[in-house]
Structures are given as structure tokens and as C-alpha cells.
N, C-alpha and C positions, 0 to 999 in steps of 0.2 A: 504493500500500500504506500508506503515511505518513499519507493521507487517511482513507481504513475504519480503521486504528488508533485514531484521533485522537474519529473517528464513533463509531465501537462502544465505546471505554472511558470516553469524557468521562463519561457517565451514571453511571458505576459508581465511579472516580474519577479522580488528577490523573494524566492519561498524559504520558512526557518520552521527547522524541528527543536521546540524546548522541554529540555523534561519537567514532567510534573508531578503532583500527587494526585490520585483521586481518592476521594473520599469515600469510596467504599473500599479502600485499602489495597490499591497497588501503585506502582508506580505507570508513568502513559508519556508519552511523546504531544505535544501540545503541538498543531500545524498550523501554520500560516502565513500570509504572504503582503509583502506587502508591493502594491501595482503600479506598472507606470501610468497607466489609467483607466477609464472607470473600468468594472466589473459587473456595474447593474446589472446585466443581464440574467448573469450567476446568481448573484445572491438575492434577486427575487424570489419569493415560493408562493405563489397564489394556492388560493386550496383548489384552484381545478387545474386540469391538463395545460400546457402552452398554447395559446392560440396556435404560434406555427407548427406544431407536433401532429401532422396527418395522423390521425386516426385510423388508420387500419394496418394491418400487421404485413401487406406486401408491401411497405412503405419502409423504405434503410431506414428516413429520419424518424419514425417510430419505432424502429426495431434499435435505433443506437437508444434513442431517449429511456427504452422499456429495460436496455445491456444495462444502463447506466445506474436506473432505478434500483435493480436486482443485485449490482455490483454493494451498492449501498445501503441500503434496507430491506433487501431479502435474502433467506436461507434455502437452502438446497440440501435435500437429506433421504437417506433411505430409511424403513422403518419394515417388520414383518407384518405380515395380514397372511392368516391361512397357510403359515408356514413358506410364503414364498417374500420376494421382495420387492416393497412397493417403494412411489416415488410421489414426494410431497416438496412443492414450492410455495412460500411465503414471502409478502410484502406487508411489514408494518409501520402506518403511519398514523400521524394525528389527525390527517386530511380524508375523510371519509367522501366526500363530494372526488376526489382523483380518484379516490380506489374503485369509487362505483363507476366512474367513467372506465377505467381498465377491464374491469368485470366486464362490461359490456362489449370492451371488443375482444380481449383474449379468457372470457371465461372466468370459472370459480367462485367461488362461495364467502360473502362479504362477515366477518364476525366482529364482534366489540370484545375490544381484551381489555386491561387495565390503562389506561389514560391513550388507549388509543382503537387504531380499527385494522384490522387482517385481512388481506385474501388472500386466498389459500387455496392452490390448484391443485387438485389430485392425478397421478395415475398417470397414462399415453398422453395426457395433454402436456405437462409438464417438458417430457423426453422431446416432443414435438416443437415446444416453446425454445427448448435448449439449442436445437439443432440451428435454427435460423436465428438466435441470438449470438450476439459476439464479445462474453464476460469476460473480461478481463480482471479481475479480483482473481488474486491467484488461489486461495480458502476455495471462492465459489467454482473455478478453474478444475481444480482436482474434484473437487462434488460432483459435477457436471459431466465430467467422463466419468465415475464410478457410474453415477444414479442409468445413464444413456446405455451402460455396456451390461449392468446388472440387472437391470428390472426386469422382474416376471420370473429370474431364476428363483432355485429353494436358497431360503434364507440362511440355510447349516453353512451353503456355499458361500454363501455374501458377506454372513456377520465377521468373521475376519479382517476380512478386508473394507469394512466400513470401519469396524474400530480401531482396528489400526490407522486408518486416515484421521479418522478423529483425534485420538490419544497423538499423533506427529503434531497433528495443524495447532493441538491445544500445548504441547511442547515449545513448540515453534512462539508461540504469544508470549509462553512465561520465558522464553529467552529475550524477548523483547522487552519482556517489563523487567528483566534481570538488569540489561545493558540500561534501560532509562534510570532504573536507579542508581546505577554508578555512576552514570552522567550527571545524574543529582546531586551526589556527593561529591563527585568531583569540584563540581560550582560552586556551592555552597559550604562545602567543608564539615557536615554532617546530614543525617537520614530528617526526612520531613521532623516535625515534632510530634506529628501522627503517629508515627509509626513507633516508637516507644510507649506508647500508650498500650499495645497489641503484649498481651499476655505472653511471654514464649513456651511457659509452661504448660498453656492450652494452645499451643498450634504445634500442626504435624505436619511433615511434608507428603503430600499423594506422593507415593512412591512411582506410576506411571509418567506423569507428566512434571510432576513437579513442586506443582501449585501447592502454597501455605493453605491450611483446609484449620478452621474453629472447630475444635475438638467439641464443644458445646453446643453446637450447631449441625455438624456434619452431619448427613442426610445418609448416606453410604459408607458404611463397615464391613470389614471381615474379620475373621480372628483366624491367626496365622503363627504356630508354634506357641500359642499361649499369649497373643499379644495381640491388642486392637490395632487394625489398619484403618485411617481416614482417608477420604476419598471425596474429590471436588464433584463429582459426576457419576450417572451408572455408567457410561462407556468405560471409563477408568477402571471403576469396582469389577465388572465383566472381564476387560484384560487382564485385570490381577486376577482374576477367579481360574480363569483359564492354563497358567500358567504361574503362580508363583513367585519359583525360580526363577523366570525373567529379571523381575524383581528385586531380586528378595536383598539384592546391594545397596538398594535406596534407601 
């Protein structure tokens, strides 16, 4: 992501990654750029579609607007149904008035989640939507060929290989958030003030990916030689389930 930021603003002007804290407790790379002129364009967000964004789906400049959409605020994932493996795409925004115009030209089923609104496309439509989009998010990149090459097989066959994409790409983050907090300390010459606040007696490291997991909160455990294992996610808990040993150095 850091890379296409860097690619698509250089031209326009000086794009800067600063590290930062977030307040749900990691560290993040803060982006931004500043231009040699205006940007309007960008940084409007009407709650509906772009007037110039043709609406229909044989249309490039709808299919970049829809790439761009998906790159940003939607997910791409496999899931079981009836022991085989199904394919599920999501967009969530706050703008309910866009999502219902999308509905109506590429389909799917419109829901209210908490402080916002989902469509959510099921099944051959999704594989079909992929094929003529062009994602460049590299997270959705790798989804997008799993979801296209696996759908329909049995799921005995697939779930390896989703969770292993999963457990890298969730890898891959917490090495990101590793290097922005060095870079934080680097600058500043100590960790946020946040972060001393964080118990270290009640945090564990997921042994799969990485990630600091609230021993008091932790949603997913095993017990493993006489010891509790925490776990940021079930993908994670599932790999460890599987195999252990992989592990068992973390």
C-alpha cells in the first residue's frame, strides 16, 4: 500500500509516511501528501456515485472507479458452505445512497452493520466481478487469485491454503506495525506513553502471526503441553490447531 501511495502521489506532489500510535494499541504509518495543486477532485466524497463514473460494468471508467472502491473498502475471502468453498465480497461504507446505486448495477444484498452499511456479493458473481476488475491492493491481489482458482472445490482442499494466506498477509501487517514503531522511537527517543500503560503480564504473543493478543480479552485459546495459547483470530487458532510444532518456537 506504502508503494501505490508513494507511485500515484509522487507526480502530483511530496507524499510523507509518519509513524504513529493508534489508539487501539498498535503502532501505523500516518500518509500524506502535501500538492502542488489543488486535489479537489480527490478529496471530495459525495454520498452518491461520481456524476462522471458511467454506470454500467462494460464501462473501464467504472470498472477502475469499482478496482479502486474494492482496493479500499472491501474484502475478498473464502468461507465453507456444505463442505465445499464459497466466495464472499464486501464493501463497507457510511454512504448507503453509493452502495444502493452499486447494488443496482453489479448486484448483492445491501445490510446495516454498526455505524455503517455493506454489500455483500455472494458466490459466481463475485469470481465474475474479479475477472474484469483490475485490484491492485496487493492483501486483495492474492485473495482474488485464491477465491477465482478455489471456488466450488471441497473445503478439506482449500482451508490450507486460505489460512495460510491469511496467517502471511496478517504477518506481513504486524511486521509493519513492528518497523513503524521503531521508527517511532527512533524520532522521538521513546515508545508512545500509551503503550506503557498495556499490562505485559496480561499480553501474549499469537504464536502464528505475531500479534500482542489481551490475555483478558482473547476470544481464541488452546492448551498446548499444559499451557494456555492466545490467539488474535480463528485463522491463527486453526493453524496452530493443525500443526503445533510449527509453532511451538514462538
Amino acid at each position: 500500500m506504502t508503494h501505490l501511495f508513494r507511485q500515484v502521489l509522487t507526480p502530483l506532489g511530496h507524499p510523507t509516511l509518519t509513524p504513529g500510535y493508534n489508539p487501539r494499541g498498535y503502532y501505523q504509518y500516518r500518509m500524506s501528501a502535501f500538492l502542488h495543486d489543488s486535489f479537489e477532485p480527490f478529496l471530495r466524497k459525495p454520498e452518491n456515485m461520481p456524476a462522471w463514473v458511467p454506470q454500467s460494468t462494460d464501462d473501464p471508467e467504472f470498472r477502475s472507479y469499482l478496482s479502486g472502491l474494492i482496493a479500499a473498502e472491501g474484502c475478498v475471502r473464502l468461507y465453507c458452505a456444505n463442505s465445499r468453498a464459497h466466495a464472499v465480497l464486501h464493501i463497507t461504507l457510511i454512504k448507503r445512497a453509493l452502495l444502493g446505486q452499486l447494488s443496482r448495477i453489479i448486484g448483492g444484498h445491501l445490510y446495516e452493520v454498526q455505524r455503517a452499511w455493506r454489500l455483500v456479493i455472494y458466490g459466481k458473481a463475485v469470481v465474475e466481478l474479479l475477472h474484469f476488475l483490475d485490484i491492485r491492493h496487493q492483501e486483495n491481489v492474492e485473495k482474488a487469485r485464491l477465491v477465482t482458482g478455489q471456488i466450488g472445490e471441497k473445503w478439506s482442499d482449500v482451508e490450507r491454503l486460505w489460512l495460510d494466506l491469511v496467517t502471511r498477509i496478517k504477518f506481513q501487517v504486524n511486521q509493519y506495525k513492528a518497523q513503524a514503531r521503531l521508527e517511532y522511537i527512533e524520532k522521538h527517543g521513546i515508545p508512545h506513553p500509551a503503550e506503557s500503560k498495556l499490562s505485559s503480564d496480561l499480553m501474549s504473543r499469537d504464536p502464528v502471526c505475531g500479534m500482542m493478543v489481551d490475555e483478558k480479552k482473547a476470544k481464541f485459546t488452546s492448551s498446548h503441553e499444559g499451557k494456555t495459547v492466545y490467539f488474535c483470530s480463528s485463522a491463527c487458532k486453526a493453524s496452530f490447531d493443525k500443526n503445533p510444532q510449527r509453532y511451538s518456537h514462538a
